[in-house]
Backbone as JSON Lines, residues from 0, in Angstrom:
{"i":0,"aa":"X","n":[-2.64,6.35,-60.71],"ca":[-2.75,7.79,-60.82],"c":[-3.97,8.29,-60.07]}
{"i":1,"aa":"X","n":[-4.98,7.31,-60.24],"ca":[-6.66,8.28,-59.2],"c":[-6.03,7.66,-57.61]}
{"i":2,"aa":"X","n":[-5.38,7.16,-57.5],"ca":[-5.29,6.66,-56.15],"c":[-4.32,8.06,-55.67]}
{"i":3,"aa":"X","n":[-3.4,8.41,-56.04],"ca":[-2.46,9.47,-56.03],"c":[-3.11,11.21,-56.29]}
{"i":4,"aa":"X","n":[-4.51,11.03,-56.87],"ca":[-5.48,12.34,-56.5],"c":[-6.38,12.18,-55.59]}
{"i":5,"aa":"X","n":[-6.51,10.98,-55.29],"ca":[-7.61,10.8,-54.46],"c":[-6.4,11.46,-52.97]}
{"i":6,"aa":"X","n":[-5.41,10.86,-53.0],"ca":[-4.71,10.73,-51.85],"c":[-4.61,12.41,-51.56]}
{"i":7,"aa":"X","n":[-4.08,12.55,-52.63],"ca":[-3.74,14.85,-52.6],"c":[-5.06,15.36,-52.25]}
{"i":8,"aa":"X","n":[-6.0,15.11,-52.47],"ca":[-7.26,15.86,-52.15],"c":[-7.26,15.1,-50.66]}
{"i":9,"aa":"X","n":[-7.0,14.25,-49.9],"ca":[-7.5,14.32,-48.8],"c":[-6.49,14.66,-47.95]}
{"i":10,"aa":"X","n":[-5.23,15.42,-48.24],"ca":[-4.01,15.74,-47.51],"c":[-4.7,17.51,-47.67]}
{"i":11,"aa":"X","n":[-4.98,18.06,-48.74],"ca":[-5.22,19.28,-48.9],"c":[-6.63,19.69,-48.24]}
{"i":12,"aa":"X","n":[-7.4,18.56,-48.04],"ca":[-8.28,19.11,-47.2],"c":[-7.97,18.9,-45.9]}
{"i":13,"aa":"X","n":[-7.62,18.11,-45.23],"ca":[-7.04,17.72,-44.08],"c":[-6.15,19.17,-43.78]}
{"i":14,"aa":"X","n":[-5.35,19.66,-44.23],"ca":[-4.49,20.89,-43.97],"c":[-5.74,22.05,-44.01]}
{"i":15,"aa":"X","n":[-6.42,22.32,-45.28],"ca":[-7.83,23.52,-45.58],"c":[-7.87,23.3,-43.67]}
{"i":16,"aa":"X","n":[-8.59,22.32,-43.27],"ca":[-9.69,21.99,-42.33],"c":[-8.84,22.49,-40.66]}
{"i":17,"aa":"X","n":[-7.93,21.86,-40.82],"ca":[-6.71,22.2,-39.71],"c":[-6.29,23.9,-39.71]}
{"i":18,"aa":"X","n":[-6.22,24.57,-40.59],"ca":[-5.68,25.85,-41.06],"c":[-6.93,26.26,-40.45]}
{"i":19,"aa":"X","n":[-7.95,26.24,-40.88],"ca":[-9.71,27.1,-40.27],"c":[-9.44,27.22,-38.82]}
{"i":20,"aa":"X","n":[-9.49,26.07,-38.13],"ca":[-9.16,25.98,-37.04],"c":[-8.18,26.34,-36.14]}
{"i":21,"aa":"X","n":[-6.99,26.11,-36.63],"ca":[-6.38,27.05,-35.29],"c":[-6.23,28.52,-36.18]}
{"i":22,"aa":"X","n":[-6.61,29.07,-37.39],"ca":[-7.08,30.97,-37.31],"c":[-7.71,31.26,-36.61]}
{"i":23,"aa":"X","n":[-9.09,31.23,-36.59],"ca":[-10.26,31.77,-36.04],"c":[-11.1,31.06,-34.79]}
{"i":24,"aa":"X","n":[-9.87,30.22,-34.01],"ca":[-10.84,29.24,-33.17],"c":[-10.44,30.2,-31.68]}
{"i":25,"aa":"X","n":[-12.08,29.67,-31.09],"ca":[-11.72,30.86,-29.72],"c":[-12.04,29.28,-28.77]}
{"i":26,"aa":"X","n":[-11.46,28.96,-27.79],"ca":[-11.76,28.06,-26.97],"c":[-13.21,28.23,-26.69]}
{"i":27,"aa":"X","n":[-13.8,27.11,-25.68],"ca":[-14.86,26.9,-25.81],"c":[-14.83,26.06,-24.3]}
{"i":28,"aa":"X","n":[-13.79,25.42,-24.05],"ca":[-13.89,25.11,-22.52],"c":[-13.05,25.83,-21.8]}
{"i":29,"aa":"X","n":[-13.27,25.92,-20.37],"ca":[-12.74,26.57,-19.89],"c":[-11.19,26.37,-19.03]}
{"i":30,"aa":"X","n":[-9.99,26.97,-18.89],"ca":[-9.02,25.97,-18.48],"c":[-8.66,26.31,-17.07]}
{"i":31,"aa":"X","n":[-7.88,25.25,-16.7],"ca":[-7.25,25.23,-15.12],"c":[-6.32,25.76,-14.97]}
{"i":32,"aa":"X","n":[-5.75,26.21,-14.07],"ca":[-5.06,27.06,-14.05],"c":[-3.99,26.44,-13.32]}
{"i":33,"aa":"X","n":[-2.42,26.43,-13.72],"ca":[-1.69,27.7,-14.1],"c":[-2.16,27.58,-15.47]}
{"i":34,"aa":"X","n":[-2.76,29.05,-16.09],"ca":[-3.38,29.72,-17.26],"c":[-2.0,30.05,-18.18]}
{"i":35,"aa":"X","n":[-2.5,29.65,-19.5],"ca":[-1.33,30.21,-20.27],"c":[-1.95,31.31,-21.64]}
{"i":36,"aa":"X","n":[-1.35,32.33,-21.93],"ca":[-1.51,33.42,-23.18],"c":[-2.87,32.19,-24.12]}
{"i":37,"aa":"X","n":[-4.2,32.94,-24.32],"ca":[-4.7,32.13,-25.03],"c":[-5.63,31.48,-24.15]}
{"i":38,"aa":"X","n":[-5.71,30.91,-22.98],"ca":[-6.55,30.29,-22.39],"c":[-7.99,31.14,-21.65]}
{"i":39,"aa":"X","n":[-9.24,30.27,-22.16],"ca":[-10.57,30.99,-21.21],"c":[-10.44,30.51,-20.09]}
{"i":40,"aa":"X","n":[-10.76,31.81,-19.13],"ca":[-10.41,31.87,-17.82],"c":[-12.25,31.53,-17.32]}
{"i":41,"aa":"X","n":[-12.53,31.44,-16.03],"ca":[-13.85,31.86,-15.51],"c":[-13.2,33.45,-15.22]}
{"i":42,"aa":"X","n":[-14.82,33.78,-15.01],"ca":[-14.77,35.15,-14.3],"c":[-14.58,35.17,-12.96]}
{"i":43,"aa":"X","n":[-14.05,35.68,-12.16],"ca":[-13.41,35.75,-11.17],"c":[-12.11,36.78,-10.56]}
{"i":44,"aa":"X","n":[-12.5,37.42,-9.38],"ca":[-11.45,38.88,-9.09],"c":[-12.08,39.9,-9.51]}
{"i":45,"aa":"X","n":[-11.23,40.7,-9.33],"ca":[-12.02,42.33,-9.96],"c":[-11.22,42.39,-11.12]}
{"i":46,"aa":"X","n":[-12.15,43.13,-12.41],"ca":[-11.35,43.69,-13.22],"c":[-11.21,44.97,-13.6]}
{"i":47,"aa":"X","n":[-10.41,45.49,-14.14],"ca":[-10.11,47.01,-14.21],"c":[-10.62,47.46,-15.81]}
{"i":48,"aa":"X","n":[-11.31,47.91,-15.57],"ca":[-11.99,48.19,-17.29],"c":[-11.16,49.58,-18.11]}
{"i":49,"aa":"X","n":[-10.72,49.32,-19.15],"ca":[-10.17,50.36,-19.88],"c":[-10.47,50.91,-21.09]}
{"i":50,"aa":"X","n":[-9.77,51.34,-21.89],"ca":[-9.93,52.01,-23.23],"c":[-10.52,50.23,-23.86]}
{"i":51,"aa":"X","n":[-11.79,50.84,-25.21],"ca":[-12.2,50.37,-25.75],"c":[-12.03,48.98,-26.49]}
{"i":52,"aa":"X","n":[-10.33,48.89,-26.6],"ca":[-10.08,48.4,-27.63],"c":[-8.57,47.45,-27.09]}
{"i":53,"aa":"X","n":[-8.68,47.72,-25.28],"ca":[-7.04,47.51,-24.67],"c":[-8.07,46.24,-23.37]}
{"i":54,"aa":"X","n":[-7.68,45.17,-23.51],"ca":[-7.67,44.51,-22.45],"c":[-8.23,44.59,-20.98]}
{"i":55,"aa":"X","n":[-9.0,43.81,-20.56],"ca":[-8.99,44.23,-19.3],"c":[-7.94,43.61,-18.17]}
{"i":56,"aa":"X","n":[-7.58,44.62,-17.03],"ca":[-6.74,43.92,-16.0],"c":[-7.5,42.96,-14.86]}
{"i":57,"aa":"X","n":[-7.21,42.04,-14.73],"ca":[-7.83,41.16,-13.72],"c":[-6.8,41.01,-12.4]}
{"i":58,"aa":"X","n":[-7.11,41.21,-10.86],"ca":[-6.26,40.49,-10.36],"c":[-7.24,39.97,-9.56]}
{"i":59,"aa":"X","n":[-6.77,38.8,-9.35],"ca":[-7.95,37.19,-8.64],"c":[-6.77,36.82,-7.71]}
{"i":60,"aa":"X","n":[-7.12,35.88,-6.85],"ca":[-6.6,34.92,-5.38],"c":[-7.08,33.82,-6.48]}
{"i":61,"aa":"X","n":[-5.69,33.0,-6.55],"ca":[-6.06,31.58,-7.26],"c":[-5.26,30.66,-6.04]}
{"i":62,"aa":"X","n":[-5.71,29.51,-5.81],"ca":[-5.27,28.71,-4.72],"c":[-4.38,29.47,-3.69]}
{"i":63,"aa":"X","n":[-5.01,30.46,-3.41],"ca":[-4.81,31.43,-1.94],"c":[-3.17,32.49,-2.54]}
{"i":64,"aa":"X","n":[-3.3,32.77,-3.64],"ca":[-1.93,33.61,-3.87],"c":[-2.38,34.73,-5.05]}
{"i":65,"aa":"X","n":[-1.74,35.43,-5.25],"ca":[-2.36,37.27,-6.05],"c":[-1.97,36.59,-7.45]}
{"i":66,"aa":"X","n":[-2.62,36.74,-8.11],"ca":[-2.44,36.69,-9.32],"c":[-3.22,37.68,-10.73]}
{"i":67,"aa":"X","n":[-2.22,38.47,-11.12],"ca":[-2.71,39.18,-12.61],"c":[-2.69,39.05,-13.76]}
{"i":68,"aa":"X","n":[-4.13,39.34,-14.16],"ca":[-3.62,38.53,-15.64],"c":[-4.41,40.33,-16.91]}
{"i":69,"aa":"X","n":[-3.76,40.13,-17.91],"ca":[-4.94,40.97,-18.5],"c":[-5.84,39.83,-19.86]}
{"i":70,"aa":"X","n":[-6.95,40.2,-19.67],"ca":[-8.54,39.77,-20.59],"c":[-8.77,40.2,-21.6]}
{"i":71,"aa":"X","n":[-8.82,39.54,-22.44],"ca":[-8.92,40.4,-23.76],"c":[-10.76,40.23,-23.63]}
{"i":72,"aa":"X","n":[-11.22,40.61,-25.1],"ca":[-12.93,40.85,-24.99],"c":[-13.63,39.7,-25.02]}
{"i":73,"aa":"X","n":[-12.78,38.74,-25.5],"ca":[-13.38,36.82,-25.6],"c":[-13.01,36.48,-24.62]}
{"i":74,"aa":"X","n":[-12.36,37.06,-23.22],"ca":[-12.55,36.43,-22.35],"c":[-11.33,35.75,-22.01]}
{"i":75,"aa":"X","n":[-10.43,35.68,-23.02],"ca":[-8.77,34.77,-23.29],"c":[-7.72,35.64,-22.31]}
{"i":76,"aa":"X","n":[-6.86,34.84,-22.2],"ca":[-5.57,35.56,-21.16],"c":[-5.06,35.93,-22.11]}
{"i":77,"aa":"X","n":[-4.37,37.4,-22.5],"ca":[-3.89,38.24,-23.55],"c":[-2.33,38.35,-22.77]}
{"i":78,"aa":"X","n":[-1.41,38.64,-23.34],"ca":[-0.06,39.0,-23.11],"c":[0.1,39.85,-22.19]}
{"i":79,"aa":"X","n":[0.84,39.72,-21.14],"ca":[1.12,40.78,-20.22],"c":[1.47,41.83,-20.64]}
{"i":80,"aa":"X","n":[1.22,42.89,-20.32],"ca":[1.78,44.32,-20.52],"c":[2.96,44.61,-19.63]}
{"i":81,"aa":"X","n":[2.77,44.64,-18.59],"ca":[3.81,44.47,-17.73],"c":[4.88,43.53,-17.1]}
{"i":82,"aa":"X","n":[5.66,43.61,-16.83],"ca":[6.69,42.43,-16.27],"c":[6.2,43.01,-14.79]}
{"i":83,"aa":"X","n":[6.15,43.48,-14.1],"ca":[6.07,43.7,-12.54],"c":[5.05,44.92,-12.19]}
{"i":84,"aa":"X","n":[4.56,44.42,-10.9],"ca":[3.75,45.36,-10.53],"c":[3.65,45.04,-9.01]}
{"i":85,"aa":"X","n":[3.19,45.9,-8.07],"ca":[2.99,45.85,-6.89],"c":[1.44,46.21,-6.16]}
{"i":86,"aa":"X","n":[1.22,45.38,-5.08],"ca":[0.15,45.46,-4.44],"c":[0.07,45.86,-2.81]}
{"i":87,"aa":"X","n":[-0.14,46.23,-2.55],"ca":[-0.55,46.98,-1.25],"c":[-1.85,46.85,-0.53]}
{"i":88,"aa":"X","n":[-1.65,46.15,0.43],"ca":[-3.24,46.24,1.12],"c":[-3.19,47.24,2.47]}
{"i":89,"aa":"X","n":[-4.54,47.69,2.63],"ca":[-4.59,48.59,3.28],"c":[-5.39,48.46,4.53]}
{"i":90,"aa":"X","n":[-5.75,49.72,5.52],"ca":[-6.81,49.22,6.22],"c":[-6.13,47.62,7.68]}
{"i":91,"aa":"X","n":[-6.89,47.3,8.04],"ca":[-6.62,46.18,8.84],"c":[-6.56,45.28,8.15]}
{"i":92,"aa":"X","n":[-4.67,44.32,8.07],"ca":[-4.33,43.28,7.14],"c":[-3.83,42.47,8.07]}
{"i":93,"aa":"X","n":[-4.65,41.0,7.69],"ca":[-3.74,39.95,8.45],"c":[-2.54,39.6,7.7]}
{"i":94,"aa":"X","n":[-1.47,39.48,7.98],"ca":[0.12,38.99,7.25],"c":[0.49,40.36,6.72]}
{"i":95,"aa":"X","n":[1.0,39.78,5.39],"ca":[2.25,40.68,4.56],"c":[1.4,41.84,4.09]}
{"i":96,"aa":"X","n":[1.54,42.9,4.33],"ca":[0.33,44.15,3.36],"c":[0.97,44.57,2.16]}
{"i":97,"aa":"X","n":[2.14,44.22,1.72],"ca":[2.89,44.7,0.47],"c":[3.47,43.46,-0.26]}
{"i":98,"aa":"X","n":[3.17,43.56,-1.5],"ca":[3.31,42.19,-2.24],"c":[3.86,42.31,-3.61]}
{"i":99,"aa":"X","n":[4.71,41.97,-3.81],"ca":[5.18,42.42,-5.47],"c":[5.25,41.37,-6.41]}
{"i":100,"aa":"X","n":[4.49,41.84,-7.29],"ca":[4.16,40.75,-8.68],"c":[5.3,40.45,-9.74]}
{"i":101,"aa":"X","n":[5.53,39.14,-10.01],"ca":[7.03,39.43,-10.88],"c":[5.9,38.15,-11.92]}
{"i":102,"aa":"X","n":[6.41,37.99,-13.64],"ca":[6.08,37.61,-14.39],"c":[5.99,36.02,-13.93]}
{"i":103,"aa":"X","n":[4.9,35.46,-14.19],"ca":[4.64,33.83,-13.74],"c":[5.75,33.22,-14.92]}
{"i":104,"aa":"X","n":[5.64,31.88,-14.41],"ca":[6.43,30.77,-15.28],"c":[6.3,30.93,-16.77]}
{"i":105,"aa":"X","n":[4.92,30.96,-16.82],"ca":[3.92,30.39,-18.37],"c":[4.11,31.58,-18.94]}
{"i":106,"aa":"X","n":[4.3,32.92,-18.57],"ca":[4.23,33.97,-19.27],"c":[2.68,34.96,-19.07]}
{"i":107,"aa":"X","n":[2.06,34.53,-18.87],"ca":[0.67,34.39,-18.77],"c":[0.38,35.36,-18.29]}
{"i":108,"aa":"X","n":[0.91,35.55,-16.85],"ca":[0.75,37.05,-15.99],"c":[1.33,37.32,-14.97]}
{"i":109,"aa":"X","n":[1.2,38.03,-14.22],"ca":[2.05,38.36,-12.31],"c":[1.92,37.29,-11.47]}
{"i":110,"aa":"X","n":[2.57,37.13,-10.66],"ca":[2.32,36.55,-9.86],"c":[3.01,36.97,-8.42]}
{"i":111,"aa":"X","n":[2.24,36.69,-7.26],"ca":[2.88,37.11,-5.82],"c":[3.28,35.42,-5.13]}
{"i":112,"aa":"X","n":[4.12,35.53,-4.59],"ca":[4.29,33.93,-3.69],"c":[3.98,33.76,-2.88]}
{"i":113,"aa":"X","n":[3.67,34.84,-2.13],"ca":[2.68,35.08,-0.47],"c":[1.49,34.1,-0.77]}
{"i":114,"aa":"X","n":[1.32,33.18,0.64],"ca":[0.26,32.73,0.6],"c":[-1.15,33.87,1.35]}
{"i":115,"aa":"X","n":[-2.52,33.98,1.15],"ca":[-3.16,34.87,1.46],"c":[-4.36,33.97,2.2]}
{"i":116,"aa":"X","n":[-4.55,34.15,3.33],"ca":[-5.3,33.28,4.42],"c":[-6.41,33.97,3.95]}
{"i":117,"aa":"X","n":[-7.86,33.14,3.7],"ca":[-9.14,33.49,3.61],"c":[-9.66,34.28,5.12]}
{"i":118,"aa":"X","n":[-10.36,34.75,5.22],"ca":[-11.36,35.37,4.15],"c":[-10.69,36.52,3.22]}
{"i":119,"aa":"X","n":[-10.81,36.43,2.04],"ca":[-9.9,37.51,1.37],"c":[-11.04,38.67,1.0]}
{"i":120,"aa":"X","n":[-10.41,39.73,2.26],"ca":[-11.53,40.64,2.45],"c":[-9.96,41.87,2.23]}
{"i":121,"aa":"X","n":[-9.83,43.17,1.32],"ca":[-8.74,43.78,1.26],"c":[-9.13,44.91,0.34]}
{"i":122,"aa":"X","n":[-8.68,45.82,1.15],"ca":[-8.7,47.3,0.5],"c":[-7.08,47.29,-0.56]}
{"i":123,"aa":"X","n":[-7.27,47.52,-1.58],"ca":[-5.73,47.48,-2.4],"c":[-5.64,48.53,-3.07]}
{"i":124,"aa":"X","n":[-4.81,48.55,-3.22],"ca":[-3.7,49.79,-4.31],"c":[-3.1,48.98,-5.3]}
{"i":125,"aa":"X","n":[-3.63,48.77,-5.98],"ca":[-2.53,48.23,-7.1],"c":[-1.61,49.06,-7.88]}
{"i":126,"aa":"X","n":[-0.02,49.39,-8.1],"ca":[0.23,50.0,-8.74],"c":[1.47,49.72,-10.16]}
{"i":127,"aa":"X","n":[1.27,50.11,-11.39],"ca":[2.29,49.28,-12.19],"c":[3.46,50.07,-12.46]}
{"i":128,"aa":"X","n":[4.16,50.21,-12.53],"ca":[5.52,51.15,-12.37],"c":[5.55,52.04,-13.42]}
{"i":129,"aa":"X","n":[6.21,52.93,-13.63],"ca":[6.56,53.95,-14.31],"c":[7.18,53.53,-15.8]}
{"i":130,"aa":"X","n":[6.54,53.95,-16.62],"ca":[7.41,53.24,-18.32],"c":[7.65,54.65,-19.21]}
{"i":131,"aa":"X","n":[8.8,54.73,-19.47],"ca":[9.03,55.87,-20.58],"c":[8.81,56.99,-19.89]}
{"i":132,"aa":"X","n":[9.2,57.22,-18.53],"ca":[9.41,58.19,-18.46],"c":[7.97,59.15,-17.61]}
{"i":133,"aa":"X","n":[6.87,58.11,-17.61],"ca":[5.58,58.83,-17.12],"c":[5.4,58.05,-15.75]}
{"i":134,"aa":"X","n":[4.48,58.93,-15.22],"ca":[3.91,58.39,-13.58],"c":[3.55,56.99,-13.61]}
{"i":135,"aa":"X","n":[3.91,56.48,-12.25],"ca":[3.53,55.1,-12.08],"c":[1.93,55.15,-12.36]}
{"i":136,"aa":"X","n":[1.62,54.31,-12.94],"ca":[-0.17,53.94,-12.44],"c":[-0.72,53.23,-11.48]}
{"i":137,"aa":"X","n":[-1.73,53.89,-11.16],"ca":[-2.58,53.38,-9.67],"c":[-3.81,53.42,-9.89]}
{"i":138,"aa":"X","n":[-4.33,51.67,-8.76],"ca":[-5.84,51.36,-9.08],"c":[-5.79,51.33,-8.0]}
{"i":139,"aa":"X","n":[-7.34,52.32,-7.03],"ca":[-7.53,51.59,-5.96],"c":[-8.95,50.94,-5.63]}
{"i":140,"aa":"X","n":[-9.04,50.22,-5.07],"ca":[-10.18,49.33,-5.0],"c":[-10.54,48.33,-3.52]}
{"i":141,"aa":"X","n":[-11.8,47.72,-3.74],"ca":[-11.76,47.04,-2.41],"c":[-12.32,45.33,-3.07]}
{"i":142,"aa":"X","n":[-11.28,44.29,-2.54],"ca":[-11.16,42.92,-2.84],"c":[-12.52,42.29,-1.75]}
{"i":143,"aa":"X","n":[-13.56,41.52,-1.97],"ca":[-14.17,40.89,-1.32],"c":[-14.27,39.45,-1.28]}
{"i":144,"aa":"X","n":[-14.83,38.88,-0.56],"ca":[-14.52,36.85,-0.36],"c":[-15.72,36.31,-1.96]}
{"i":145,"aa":"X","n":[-16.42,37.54,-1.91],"ca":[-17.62,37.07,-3.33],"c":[-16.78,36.84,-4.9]}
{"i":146,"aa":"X","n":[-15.44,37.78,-4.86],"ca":[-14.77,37.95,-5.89],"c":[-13.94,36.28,-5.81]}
{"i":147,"aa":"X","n":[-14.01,35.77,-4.79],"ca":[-12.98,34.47,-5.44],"c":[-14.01,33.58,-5.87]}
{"i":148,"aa":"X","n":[-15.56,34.07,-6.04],"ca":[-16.21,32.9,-6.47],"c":[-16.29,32.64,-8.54]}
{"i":149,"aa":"X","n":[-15.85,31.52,-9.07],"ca":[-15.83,31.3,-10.38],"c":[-16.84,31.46,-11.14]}
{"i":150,"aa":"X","n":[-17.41,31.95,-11.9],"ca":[-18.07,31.67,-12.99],"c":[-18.06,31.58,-14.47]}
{"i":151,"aa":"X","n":[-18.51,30.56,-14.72],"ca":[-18.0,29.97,-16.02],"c":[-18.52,30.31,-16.9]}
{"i":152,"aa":"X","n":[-17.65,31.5,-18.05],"ca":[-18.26,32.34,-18.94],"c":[-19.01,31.58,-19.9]}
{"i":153,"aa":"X","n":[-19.04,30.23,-20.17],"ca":[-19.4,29.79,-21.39],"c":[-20.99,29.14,-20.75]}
{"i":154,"aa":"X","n":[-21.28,29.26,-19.6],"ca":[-22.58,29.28,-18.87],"c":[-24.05,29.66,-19.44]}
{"i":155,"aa":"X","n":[-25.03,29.21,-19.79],"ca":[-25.75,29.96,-20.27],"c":[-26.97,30.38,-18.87]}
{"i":156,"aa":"X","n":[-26.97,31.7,-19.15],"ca":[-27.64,32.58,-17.85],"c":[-29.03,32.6,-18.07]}
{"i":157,"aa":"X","n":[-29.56,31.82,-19.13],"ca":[-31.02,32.35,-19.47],"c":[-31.59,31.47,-19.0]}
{"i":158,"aa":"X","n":[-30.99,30.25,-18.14],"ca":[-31.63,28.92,-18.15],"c":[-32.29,28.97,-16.37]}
């Protein structure tokens, strides 16, 4: 019989201990990418800063191709909002200047299939289509070769 409480108390803590952990656990390393819902990204790309409390939009050049993701405030890849969106470069473009984002494999975020020859120097328009009935939305901005450089949020800067 104590062998049979001993045993229940270490199944019920074993579950307590497991349960803590995946509620409230925020990663802590950082992952490789292809990125999935949930994963810390480095910083890297421009991001589009919004309402208080809504995600930020990121779009980055990951192994030379467009990729969007939106950021939640820990830094995690949050659920796409969108299934599609389109990009436009402007100005003097070497290759394709129009690029359309359709939902990656993983779920994770956009993705373009164009490969994008360095130096990734680009004036863009990003725009996400029209939902319910209201105007498409549009970001415009300018992409530089400094934005594909990584930094690893979990870095400490004081050092």
């Amino acid at each position: 019989m104590k062998f049979l409480s001993t045993a229940l108390l270490v199944l019920l803590t074993t579950l307590s201990m497991s349960a803590q952990i995946q509620v409230g656990a925020i990663p802590t390393e950082v992952s490789e990418a292809p990125y999935e819902v949930g994963d810390l990204v480095t910083e890297q790309g421009y991001y589009i800063e919004r309402g208080e409390n809504e995600p930020r939009v990121n779009l980055r050049i990951v192994a030379n191709k467009l990729r969007l993701y939106w950021i939640d405030a820990n830094g995690l890849i949050a659920e796409p909002e969108h299934s599609s969106a389109t990009v436009r470069f402007t100005g003097s473009v070497r290759g394709r200047a129009y690029h359309h984002l359709d939902a990656l494999p993983s779920g994770a975020g956009l993705g373009a299939a164009g490969i994008l020859v360095p130096p990734h120097l680009y004036n863009v328009i990003l725009v996400f289509p029209a939902v319910d009935g209201q105007e498409p939305v549009t970001h415009s901005f300018r992409y530089t070769p400094s934005m594909d450089v990584e930094v690893d949020p979990t870095a400490d800067t004081n050092s």
